[in-house]
N, C-alpha and C positions, 0 to 999 in steps of 0.2 A: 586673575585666573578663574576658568571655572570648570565646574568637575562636566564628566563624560556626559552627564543625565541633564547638565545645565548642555552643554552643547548640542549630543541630538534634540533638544527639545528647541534650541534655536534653529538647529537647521531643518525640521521638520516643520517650523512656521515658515521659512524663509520660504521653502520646496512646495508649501503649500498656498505659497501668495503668488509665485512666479510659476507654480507648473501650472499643466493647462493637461486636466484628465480624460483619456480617451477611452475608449469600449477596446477590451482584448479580442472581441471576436470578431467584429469589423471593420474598426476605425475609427468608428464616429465620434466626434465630441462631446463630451457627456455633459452637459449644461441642468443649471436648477430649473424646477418647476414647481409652481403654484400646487395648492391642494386643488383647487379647481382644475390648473390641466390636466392633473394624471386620474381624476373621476372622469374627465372628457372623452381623455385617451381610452380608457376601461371603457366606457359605453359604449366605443365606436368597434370592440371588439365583436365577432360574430354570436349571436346566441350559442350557447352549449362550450363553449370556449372556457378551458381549464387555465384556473389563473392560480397562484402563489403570489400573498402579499405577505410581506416579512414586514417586523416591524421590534424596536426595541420594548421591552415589556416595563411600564410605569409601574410602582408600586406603591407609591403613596399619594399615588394622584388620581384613582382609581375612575371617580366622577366625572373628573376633566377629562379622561381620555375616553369614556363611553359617550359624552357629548359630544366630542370632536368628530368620531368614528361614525356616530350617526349622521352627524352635518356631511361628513365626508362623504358620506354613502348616496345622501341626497335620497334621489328617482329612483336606484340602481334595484339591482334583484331583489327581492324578497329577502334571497338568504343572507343579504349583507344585513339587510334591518336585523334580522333576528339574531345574528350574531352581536348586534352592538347592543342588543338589552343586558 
């Protein structure tokens, strides 16, 4: 037997191996992407183009995630550089 918390947490891997996540607002399949595609995809936005990136906040890793952030940022604006010092 197992308790409630062992169960959804079974069926919540089970659900998450077999479903197949779509976008609410169109349809579309929501598939992984590289850190290189979604810099890609951002570059290919137009100049001036207001963007929101969300992202969960590291706390003990402070170094590693301002290294990443700059790699990530690559060529991009300016203001990305300056925001990952």
């Amino acid at each position: 037997m197992g308790t409630v918390t062992e169960i959804n947490d079974y069926l919540r891997l089970l659900w998450a191996r077999i479903g197949h996540p779509i976008c609410p607002n169109d349809g579309t399949p929501i598939v992984s992407q590289s850190v290189e595609q979604m810099v890609d995809r951002v570059q290919q936005l137009p100049d001036q183009t207001r963007l929101q990136i969300l992202s969960p906040i590291v706390r003990h890793k402070k170094a590693v995630t301002k290294r990443s952030s700059r790699k990530s940022c690559g060529k991009a604006t300016s203001a990305c550089a300056s925001t990952a010092k």
